[in-house]
C-alpha positions in Angstrom: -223.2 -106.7 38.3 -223.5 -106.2 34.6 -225.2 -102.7 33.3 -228.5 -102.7 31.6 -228.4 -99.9 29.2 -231.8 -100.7 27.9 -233.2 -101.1 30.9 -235.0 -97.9 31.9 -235.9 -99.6 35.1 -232.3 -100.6 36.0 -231.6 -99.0 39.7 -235.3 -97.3 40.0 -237.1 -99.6 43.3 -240.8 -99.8 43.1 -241.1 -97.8 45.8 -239.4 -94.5 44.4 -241.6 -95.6 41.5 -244.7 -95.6 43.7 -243.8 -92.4 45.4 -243.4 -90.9 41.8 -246.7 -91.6 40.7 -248.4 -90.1 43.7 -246.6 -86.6 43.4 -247.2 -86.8 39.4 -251.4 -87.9 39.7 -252.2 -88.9 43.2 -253.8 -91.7 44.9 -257.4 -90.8 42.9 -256.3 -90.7 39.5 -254.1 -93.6 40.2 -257.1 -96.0 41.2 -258.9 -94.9 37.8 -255.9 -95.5 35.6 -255.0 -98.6 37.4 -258.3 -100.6 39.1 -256.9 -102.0 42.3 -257.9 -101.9 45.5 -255.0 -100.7 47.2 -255.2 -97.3 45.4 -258.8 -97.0 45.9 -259.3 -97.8 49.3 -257.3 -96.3 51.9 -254.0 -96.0 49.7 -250.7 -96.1 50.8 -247.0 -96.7 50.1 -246.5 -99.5 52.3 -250.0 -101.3 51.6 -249.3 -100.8 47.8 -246.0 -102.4 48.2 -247.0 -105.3 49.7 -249.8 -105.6 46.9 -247.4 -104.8 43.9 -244.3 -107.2 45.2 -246.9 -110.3 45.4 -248.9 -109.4 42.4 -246.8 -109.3 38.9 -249.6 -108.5 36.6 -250.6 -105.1 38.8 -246.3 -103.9 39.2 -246.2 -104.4 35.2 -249.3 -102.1 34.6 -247.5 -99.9 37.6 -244.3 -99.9 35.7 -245.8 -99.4 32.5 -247.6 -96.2 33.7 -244.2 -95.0 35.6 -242.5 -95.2 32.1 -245.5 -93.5 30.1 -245.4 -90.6 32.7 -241.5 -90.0 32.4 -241.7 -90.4 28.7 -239.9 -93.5 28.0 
């Protein structure tokens, strides 16, 4: 597999990006930064997931936040 130096996604799964938003803002400000359902009602990691994998424009705004919140 090739590298992807200017990737700063490259090797991070949506799930350790998930997890990393929860710890950094939590499920609350989470659901008013992003307005989906599965952060408003009854969060979790594993319904999130399933949301996010089937839904590409929610992971790109999930993605986006993960990389403001890191500073990239």
């Amino acid at each position: 597999m090739a590298s992807q130096p200017n990737n700063p996604l490259h090797g991070i799964t949506l799930e350790m990006i998930l997890k990393h938003l929860v710890k950094h803002f939590g499920w609350e400000e989470m659901g008013h930064r992003i307005n989906i359902k599965c952060f408003n009602i009854d969060p979790s990691i594993k319904s999130s997931l399933k949301f996010l994998r089937r839904t590409p424009w929610a992971r790109a705004k999930v993605e986006d936040l993960y990389l403001d919140s890191i500073g990239k």
